[in-house]
LOMARTOR-978782 format. One record per residue (C-alpha): x, y, z; residue number from 1. Coordinates in steps of 0.2 Angstrom, whole numbers, plus 2048, in hexadecimal, padded with zeros to 3 digits. Last residue first. Layout:
// LOMARTOR-978782
px; py; pz; pos
X; Y; Z; NUM
...
//
This chain:
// LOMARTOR-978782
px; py; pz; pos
CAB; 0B2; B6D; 420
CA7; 0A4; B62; 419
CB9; 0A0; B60; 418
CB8; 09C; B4E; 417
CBB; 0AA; B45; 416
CC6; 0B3; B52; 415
CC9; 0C5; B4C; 414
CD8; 0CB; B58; 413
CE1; 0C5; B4C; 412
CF3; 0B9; B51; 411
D00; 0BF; B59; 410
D0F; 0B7; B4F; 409
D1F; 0C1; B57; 408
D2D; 0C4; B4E; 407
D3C; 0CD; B57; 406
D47; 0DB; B53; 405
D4E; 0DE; B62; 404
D4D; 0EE; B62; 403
D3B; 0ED; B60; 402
D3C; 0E3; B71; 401
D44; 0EF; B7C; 400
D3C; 0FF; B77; 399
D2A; 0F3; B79; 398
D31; 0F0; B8C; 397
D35; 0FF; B93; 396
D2E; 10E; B8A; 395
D1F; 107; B83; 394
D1C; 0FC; B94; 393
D20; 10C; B9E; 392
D10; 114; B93; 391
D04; 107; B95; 390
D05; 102; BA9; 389
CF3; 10A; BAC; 388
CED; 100; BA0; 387
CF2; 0EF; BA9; 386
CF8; 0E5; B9B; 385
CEB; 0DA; B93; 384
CEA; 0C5; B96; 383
CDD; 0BA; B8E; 382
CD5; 0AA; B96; 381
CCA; 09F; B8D; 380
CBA; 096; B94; 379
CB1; 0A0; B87; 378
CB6; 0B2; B8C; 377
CC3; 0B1; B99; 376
CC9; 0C4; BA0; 375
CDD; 0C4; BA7; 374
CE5; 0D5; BAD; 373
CF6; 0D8; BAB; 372
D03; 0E4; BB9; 371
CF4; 0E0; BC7; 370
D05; 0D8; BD2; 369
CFB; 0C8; BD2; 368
CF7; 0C6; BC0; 367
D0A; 0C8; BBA; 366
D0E; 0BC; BC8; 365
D00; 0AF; BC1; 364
D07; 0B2; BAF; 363
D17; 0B0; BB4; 362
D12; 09E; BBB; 361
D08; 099; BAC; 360
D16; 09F; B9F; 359
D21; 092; BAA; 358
D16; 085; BAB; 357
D12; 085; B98; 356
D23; 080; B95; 355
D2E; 08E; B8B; 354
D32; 094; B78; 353
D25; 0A1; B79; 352
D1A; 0A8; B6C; 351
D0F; 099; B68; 350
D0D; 097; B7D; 349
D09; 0AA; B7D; 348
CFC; 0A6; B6C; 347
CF4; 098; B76; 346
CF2; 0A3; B88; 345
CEB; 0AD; B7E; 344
CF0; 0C1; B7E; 343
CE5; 0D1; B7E; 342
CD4; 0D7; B7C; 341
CD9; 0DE; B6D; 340
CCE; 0EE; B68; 339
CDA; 0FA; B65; 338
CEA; 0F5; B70; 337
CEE; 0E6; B7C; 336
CF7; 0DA; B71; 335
D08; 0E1; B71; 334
D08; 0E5; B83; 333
D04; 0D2; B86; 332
D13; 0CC; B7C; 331
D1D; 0D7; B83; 330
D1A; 0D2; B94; 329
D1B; 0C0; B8C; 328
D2C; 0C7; B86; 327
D31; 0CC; B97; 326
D2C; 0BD; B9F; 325
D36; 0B2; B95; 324
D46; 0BD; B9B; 323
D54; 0C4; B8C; 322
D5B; 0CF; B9C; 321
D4F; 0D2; BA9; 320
D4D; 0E6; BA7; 319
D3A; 0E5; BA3; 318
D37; 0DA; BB5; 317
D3F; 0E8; BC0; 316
D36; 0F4; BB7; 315
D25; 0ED; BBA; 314
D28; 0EA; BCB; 313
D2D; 0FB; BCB; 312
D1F; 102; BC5; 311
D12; 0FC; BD0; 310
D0D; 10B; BD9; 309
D01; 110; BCC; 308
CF5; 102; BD4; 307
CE8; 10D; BD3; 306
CE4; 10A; BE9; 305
CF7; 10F; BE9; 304
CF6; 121; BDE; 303
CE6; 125; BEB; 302
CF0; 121; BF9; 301
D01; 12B; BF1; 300
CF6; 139; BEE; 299
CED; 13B; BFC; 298
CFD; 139; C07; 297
D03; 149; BFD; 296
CF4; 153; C01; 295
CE7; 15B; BF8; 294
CE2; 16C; C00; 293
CCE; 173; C03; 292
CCA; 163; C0A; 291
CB6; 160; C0C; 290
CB8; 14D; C0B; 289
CAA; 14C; BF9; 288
CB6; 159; BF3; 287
CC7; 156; BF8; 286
CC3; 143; BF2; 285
CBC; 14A; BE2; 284
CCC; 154; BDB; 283
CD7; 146; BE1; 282
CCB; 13C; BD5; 281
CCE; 147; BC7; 280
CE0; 149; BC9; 279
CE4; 136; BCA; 278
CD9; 134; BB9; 277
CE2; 143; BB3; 276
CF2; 13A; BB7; 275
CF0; 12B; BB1; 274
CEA; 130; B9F; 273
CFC; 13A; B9F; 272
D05; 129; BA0; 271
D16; 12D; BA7; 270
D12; 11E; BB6; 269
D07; 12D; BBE; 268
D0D; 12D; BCF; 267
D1B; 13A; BCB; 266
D0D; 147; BC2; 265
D03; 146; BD2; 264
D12; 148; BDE; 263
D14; 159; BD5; 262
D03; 15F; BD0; 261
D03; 15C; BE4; 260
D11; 168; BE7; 259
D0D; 173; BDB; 258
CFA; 174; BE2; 257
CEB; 16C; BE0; 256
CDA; 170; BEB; 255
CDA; 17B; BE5; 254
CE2; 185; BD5; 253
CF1; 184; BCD; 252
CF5; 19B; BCB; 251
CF4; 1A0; BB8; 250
CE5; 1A7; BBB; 249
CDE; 198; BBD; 248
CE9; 187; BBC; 247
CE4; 176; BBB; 246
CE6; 173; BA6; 245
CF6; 17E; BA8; 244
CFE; 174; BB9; 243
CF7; 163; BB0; 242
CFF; 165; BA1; 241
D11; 16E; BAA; 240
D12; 15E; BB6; 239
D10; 152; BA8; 238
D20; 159; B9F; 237
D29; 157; BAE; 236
D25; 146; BB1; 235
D2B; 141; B9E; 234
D1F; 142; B91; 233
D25; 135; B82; 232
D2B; 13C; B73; 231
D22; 137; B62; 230
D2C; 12C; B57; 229
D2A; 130; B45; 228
D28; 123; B37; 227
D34; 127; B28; 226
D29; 12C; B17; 225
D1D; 11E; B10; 224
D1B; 116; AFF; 223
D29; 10D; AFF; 222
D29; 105; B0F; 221
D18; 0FD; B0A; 220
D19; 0F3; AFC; 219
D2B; 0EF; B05; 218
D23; 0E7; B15; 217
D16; 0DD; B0E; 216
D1F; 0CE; B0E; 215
D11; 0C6; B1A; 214
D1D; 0C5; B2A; 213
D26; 0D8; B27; 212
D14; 0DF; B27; 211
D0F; 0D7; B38; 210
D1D; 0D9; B3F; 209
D1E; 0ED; B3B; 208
D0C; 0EC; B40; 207
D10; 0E6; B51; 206
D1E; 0F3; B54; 205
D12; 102; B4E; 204
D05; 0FB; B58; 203
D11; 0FB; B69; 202
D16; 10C; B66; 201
D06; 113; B65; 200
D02; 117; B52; 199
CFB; 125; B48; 198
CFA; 123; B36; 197
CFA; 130; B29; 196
CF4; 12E; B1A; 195
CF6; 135; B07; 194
CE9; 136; AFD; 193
CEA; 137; AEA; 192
CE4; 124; AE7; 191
CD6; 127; AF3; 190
CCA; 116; AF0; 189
CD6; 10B; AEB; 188
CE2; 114; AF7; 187
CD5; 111; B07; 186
CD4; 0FE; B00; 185
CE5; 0F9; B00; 184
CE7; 100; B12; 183
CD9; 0FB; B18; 182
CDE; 0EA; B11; 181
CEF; 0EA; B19; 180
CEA; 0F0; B2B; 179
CDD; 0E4; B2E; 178
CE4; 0DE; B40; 177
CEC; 0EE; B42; 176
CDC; 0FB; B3E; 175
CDA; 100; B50; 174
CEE; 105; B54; 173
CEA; 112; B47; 172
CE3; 11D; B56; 171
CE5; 12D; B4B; 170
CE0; 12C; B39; 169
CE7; 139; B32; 168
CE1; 13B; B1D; 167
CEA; 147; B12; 166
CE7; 14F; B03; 165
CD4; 14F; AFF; 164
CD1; 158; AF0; 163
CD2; 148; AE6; 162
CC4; 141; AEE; 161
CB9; 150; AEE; 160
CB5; 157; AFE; 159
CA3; 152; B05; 158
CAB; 151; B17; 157
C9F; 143; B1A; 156
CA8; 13A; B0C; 155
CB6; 135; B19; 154
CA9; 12F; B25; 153
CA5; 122; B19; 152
CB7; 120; B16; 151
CB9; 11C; B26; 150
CA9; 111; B29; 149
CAD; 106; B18; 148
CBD; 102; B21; 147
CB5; 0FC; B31; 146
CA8; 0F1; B25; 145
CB4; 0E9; B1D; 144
CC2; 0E5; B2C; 143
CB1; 0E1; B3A; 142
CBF; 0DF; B48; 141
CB9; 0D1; B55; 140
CB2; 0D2; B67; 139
CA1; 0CC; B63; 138
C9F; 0D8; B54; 137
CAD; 0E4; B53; 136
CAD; 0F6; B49; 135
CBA; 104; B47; 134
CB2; 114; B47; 133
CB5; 11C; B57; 132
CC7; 117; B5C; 131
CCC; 119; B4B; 130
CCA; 12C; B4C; 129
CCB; 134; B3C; 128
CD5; 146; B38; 127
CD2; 14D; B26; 126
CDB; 159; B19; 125
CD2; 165; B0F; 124
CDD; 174; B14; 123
CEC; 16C; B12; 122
CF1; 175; B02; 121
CEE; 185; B0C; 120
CFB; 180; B17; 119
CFB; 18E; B27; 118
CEA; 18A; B2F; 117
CEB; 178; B28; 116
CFC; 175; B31; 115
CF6; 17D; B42; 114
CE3; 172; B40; 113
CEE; 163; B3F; 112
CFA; 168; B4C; 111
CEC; 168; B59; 110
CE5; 158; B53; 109
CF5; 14F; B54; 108
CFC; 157; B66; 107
CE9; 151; B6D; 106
CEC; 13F; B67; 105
CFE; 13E; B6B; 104
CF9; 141; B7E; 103
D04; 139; B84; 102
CFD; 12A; B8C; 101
D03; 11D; B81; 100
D13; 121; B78; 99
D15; 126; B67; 98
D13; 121; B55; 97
D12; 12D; B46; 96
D11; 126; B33; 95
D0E; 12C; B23; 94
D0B; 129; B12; 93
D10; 130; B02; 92
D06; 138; AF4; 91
D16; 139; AE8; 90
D10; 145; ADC; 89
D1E; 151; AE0; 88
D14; 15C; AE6; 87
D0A; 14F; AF1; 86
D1E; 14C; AF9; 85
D1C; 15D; AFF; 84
D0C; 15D; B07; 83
D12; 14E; B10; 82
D20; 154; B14; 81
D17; 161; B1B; 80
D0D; 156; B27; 79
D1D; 14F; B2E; 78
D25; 15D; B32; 77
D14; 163; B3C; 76
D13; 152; B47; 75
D26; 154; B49; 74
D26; 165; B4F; 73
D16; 163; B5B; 72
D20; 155; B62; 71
D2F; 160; B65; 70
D28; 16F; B6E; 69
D1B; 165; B79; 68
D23; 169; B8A; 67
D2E; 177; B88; 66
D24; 183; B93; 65
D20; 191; B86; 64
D1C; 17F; B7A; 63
D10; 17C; B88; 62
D09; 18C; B8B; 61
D05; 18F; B76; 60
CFA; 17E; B79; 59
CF2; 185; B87; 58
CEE; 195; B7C; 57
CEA; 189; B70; 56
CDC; 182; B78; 55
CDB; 16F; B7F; 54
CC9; 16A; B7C; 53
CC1; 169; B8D; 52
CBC; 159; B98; 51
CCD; 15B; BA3; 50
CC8; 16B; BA8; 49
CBB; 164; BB2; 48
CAE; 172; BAF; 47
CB0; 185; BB4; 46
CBB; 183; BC2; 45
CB9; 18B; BD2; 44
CBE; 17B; BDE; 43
CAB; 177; BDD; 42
CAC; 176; BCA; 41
CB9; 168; BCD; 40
CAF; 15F; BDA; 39
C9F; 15F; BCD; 38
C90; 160; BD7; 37
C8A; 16E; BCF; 36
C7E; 17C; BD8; 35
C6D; 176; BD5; 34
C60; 183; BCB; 33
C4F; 185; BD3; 32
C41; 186; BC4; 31
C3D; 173; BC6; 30
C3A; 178; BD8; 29
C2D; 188; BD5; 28
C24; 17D; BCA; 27
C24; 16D; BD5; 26
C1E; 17C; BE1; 25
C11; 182; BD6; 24
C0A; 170; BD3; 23
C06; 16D; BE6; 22
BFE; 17C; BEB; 21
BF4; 17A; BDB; 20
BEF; 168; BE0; 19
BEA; 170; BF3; 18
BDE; 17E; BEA; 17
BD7; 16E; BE0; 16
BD2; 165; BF0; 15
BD9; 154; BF0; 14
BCB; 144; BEF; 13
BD1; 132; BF1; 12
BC8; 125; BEB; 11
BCC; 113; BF5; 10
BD4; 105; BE8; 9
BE5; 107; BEE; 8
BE6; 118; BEA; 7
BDA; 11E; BDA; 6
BD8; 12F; BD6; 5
BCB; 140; BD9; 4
BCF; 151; BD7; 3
BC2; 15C; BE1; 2
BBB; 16D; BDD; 1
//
């Protein structure tokens, strides 16, 4: 028996004992199993632990070690308050900012599923991620539908509203430009609900303004308790994240090792995002080089080519007293969360009591040191803070400037008539 096809016009014929030889070995190949390619998993890991859901018996580590102690305490303070102040018919709202890159996210959501272990009143509360259901179109907020969206995914929970006794939203910094009317709407909708807000620190400082600037401010105050301040990670703090998430057996496991958990934690600009992201890809350069150890020159050229070596120049220029540049800095920090593309070079020059040569030259300087980034949409430039620079900006410039007490008028990020 012959099989018969087409090849370039010409009929070729193929024994059907030679097809069967064929088609068992791509059977016997689709049954073979490839080892993973995965640098971590090579090192002995199951999976990069960095893509696994934090467990509690990390979580019981950390507060062992000192590290998230106080956090963990404010977070679950503040939730009973809540519960307290819904005894008293109050139904009061909440807020919680912190520093980017410190893992606030995973400290809320762990302390939520604590309190509702041990609050039975809190057994129907909800966490919602901003970050996932806040809407743009063409680069702007959708304010209408994006609330619809949460409380959509609210009802999902098919808990009756008035059973529902607190609502975290983490990632609050998304619903800044709309803030008010989600607001208003959400207790149209949820009278009985309280809400707790989780801010970055440079959110809760732009919205602050932005509330104080529209006379909103007391409407709000009044029916909210004390804002709490997160604690920022310091290096130390980093170090003991990493050491549990990369340790087996209680031993940091290669290529890693104290000393380069260490240097690691030291190059991440206190931004715990950095440092995972530095880990990982220390992780694959051992890999795909055949090292059995990291080294500390990997470190530092690896930190270097991320740019996380440009701390000082950003220090030196947050400490210039009362500078121009340092409020445009600002000015760019506060418009480079949720889904803000960041600053204008119109709304800095609306901001900023200066000539336009001047906010031109440190923009050019800020662009040349990699501390901003600049993206034109439309024949129109806009400048963002360098991302990896997020949580020394929080701690040494947006500190500073709430301070201060200064109003800025950053406009939307929804531009109507921008076309982008």
């Amino acid at each position: 028996m012959f099989s018969r096809y087409y090849n370039r016009g010409k009929i070729m014929e193929i024994p059907e004992n030679l097809r069967k030889f064929v088609k068992e070995t791509i059977d016997r190949a689709k049954a073979i199993e490839f080892s993973s390619q995965d640098p971590f998993r090579a090192f002995g890991f199951q999976k990069n632990p960095f893509e696994q859901s934090v467990s509690f018996d990390e979580i019981n580590i950390l507060i062992e070690k000192g590290v998230i102690n106080t956090n963990l305490s404010k977070i679950i303070t503040l939730i009973a308050d809540i519960d307290k102040s819904r005894q008293n018919n109050l139904f009061l709202d909440a807020v919680l900012f912190g520093y980017r890159g410190s893992g606030v996210s995973t400290l809320v959501e762990k302390a939520h599923i604590l309190v509702k272990n041990e609050i039975e009143e809190m057994q129907n509360s909800i966490i919602i991620d901003a970050k996932e259901i806040v809407s743009s179109k063409d680069l702007n907020y959708q304010p209408t539908f994006s609330s619809r969206n949460i409380i959509n995914e609210i009802a999902k929970y098919d808990i009756h509203d008035e059973e529902i006794p607190l609502v975290i939203i983490d990632h609050a910094d998304y619903l800044i430009d709309f803030f008010v009317t989600f607001l208003e709407s959400f207790k149209f909708r949820f009278p009985k609900t309280s809400v707790l807000f989780v801010f970055s620190y440079p959110a809760w400082i732009r919205l602050k303004s932005l509330i104080t600037t529209i006379n909103y401010t007391d409407q709000f105050y009044n029916s909210t308790l004390p804002a709490i301040e997160l604690s920022p990670l310091d290096e130390k703090s980093i170090y003991e994240i990493l050491s549990v998430r990369l340790s087996i057996n209680g031993q940091i496991q290669q290529p890693f090792s104290p000393e380069i958990v260490e240097a690691i934690s030291e190059n991440s600009l206190l931004n715990l995002h950095n440092a995972i992201h530095l880990t990982s890809l220390i992780c694959k350069e051992c890999f795909y080089n055949g090292y059995d150890k990291a080294y500390i020159e990997l470190v530092n050229d690896i930190s270097s080519l991320l740019d996380y070596n440009s701390f000082n120049e950003f220090y030196n220029y947050s400490n210039e007293e009362d500078s121009s540049r340092v409020f445009l800095l600002t000015l760019i920090t506060l418009k480079s969360i949720g889904l803000d593309i960041g600053i204008s070079y119109e709304e800095l020059v609306s901001n900023l009591n200066i000539q336009k040569t001047t906010i031109s030259y440190h923009l050019s300087q800020l662009l040349k040191k990699n501390i901003i980034v600049k993206r034109t949409l439309n024949r129109k430039a806009y400048y963002k803070l360098n991302s990896a620079l997020n949580t020394i900006a929080d701690l040494y410039l947006i500190t500073e400037f709430s301070k201060k007490e200064r109003r800025v008028k950053l406009s939307s990020s929804t531009r109507q008539n921008e076309g982008l």
